[in-house]
N, C-alpha and C positions, 0 to 999 in steps of 0.2 A: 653111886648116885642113881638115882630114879628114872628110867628112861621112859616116856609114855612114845607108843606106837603113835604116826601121825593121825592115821585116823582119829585115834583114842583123844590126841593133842585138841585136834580138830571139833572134834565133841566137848572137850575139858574147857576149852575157848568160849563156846557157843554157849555153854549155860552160865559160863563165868560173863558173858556178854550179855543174855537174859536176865539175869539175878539183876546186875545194874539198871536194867532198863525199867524191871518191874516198879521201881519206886519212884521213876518220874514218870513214868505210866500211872500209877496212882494217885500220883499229883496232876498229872492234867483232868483226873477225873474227880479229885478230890472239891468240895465245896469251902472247906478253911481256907479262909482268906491268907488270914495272916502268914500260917503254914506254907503255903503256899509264894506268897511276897518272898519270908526270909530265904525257902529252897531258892529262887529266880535271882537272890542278890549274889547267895553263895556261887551260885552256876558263873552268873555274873562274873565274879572277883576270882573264878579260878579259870576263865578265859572262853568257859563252851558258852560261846556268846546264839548257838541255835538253840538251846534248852532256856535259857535265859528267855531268850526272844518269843518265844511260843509261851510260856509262865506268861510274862508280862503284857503279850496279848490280850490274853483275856484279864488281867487282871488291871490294866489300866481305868478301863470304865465303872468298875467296881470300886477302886481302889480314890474316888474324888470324894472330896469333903475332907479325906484324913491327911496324916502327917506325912504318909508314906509316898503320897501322890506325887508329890513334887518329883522326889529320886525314880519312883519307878517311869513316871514319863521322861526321865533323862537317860535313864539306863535303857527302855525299849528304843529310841532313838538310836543310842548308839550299837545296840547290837544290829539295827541293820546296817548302820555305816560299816560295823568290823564284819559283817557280812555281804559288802559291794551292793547294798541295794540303795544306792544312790538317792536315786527318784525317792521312795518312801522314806531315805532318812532325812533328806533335805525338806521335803513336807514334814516331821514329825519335830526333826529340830527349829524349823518357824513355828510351829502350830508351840511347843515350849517354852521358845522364847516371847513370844505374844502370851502365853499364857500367866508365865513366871518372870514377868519384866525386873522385877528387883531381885531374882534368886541367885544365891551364888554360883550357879553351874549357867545363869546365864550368857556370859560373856563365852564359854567356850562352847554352850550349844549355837550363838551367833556366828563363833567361827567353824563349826564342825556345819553349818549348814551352807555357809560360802564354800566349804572346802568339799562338800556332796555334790554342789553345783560344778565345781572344779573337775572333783573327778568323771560327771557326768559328761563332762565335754568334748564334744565328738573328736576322729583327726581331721585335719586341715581342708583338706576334698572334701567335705561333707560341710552341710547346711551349719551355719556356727549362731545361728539364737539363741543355744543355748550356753555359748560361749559367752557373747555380749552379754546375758543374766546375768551367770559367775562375775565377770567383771565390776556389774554393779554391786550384787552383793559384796564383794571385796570390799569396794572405796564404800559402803556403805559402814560395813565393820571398822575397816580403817578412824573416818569419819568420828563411830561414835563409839570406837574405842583406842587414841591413840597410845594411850600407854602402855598397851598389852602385851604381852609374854608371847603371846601370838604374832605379833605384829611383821616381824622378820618374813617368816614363813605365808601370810599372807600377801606382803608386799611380793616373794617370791613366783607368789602364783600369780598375781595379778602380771607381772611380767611375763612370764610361761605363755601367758593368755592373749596377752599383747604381741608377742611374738608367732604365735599361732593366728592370728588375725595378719599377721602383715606377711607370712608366707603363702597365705588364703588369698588375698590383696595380688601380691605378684603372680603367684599361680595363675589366678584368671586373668590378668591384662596377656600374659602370655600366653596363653590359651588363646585368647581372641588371633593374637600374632602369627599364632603356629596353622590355625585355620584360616587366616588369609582375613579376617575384619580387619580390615588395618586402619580404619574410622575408630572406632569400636577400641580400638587397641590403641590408639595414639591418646582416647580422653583418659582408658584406666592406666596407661602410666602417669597421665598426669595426675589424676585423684591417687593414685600412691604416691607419687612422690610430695604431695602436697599434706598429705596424711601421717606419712611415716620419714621426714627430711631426717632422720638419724638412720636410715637402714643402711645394712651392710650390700643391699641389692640397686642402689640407685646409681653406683656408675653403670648397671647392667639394665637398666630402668631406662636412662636415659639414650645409651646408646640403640638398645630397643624402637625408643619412641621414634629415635631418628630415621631407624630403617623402617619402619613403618611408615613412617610419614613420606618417604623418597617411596617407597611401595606403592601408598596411597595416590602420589602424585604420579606415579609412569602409569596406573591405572584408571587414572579418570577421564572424565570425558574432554576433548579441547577447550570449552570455556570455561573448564577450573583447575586447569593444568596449572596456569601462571603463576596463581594465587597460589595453591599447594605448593610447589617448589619455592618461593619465597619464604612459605615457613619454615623450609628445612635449616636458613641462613643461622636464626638466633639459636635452633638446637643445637646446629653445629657449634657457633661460638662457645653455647654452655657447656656442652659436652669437654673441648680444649678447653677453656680455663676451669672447670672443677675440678678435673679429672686427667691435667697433662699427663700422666704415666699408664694411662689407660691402654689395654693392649688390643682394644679397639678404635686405636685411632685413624688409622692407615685405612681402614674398610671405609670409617668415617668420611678420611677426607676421600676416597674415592666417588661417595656415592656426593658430599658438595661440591665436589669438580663437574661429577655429570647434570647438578642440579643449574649451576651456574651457565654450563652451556645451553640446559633446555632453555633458562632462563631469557638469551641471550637471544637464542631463536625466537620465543614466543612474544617478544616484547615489541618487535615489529608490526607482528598480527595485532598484538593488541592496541597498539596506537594509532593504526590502520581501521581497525574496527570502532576506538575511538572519535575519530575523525568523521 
């Protein structure tokens, strides 16, 4: 058998690597339209969705008035999505879908542009506007297309999305907690738990809110001790009956023992001051 030295290989490569390139090199340069479309479809359908995508470039704005227009703005679309370019493919699959409202690739460029939105969306620490989009696009697809083949898999993400919003949600109330707002900390557990009452984080939400608010109250000034400590009462309650098996209860009822006695002290003062 034939052994080529690596060098030799290494050169046999490189022109076998140029001979290929020469003819879409010619076609970027080439003015035949059509010529042109059919290479960008083949490229297309055999997966090199970068050659595909550079054809179709140019060949989009050229390419209106005819037959071909329709597929070639579906197909430049999705080669940037099979190329991660999110952003352009989710503009290029609405810009499709508004364009081509009754075409048969529009149902799945409505959902290939939720699902660009999807993938665009940041992790959980990070600003999530772009997350709440996706979201709407979903229930928008959903909406007005319920019987879709798609349907599953967007129902899936719109959950992904929902659950990255309510990790984002707890994250910052405890955040607030971990740096000592305990004002601050006591409202975003309640706006989570009033937002997300199916999370898997609300017996850890609400014993949270509780130390916080016992925080809140050894920290403030005497004439809104009273008051604070008072509100610790109905946490505590909620806390034991939602959550008897909670392996925060014991810290719990430490901190309503000692809210009870501040309670017990300041209630003199304040009746005294009443008077």
């Amino acid at each position: 058998m034939l052994q080529l030295r690596p060098a030799l290989f290494i050169l046999f490569l490189s022109t076998l690597l140029l001979a290929s390139c020469t003819g879409y090199q010619k076609l970027l340069k080439s003015g035949d339209v059509t010529k042109k479309y059919e290479a960008a479809v083949q490229y297309y359908e055999k997966g090199d969705f970068f050659k595909a995508g550079t054809l179709l470039e140019d060949l989009v704005p050229l390419l209106r008035g005819r037959p071909e227009a329709e597929k070639a703005q579906f197909y430049f679309a999705n080669t940037n999505y099979q190329q991660r370019n999110y952003v352009l493919s989710a503009y290029y699959f609405k810009l499709f879908s508004e364009t081509y409202p009754n075409s048969t690739y529009t149902e799945e460029a409505s959902f290939l542009y939720a699902k660009s939105l999807f993938r665009d969306s940041p992790e959980f620490e990070l600003d999530q506007t772009n997350t709440y989009t996706a979201i709407e696009a979903i229930q928008d697809f959903l909406n007005r297309s319920p019987e879709s083949k798609f349907r599953p898999e967007a129902e899936s993400m719109s959950q992904e999305l929902q659950k990255k919003l309510e990790d984002k949600a707890f994250s910052s109330a405890r955040l607030y907690y971990q740096v000592r707002y305990y004002q601050s900390a006591v409202t975003a557990f309640s706006t989570f738990q009033q937002q997300f009452p199916a999370s898997a984080y609300n017996e850890q939400a609400a014993f949270m809110k509780l130390s916080a608010q016992y925080s809140l109250a050894k920290e403030s000034v005497p004439e809104k001790q009273l008051e604070r400590y008072r509100e610790i009462i109905p946490l505590y309650q909620y806390l034991i009956d939602t959550y008897p098996q909670s392996k925060n209860l014991k810290a719990a009822e430490t901190m309503y023992v000692a809210a009870q006695a501040e309670i017990a002290k300041l209630k003199p003062a304040d009746t005294a001051a009443a008077k």
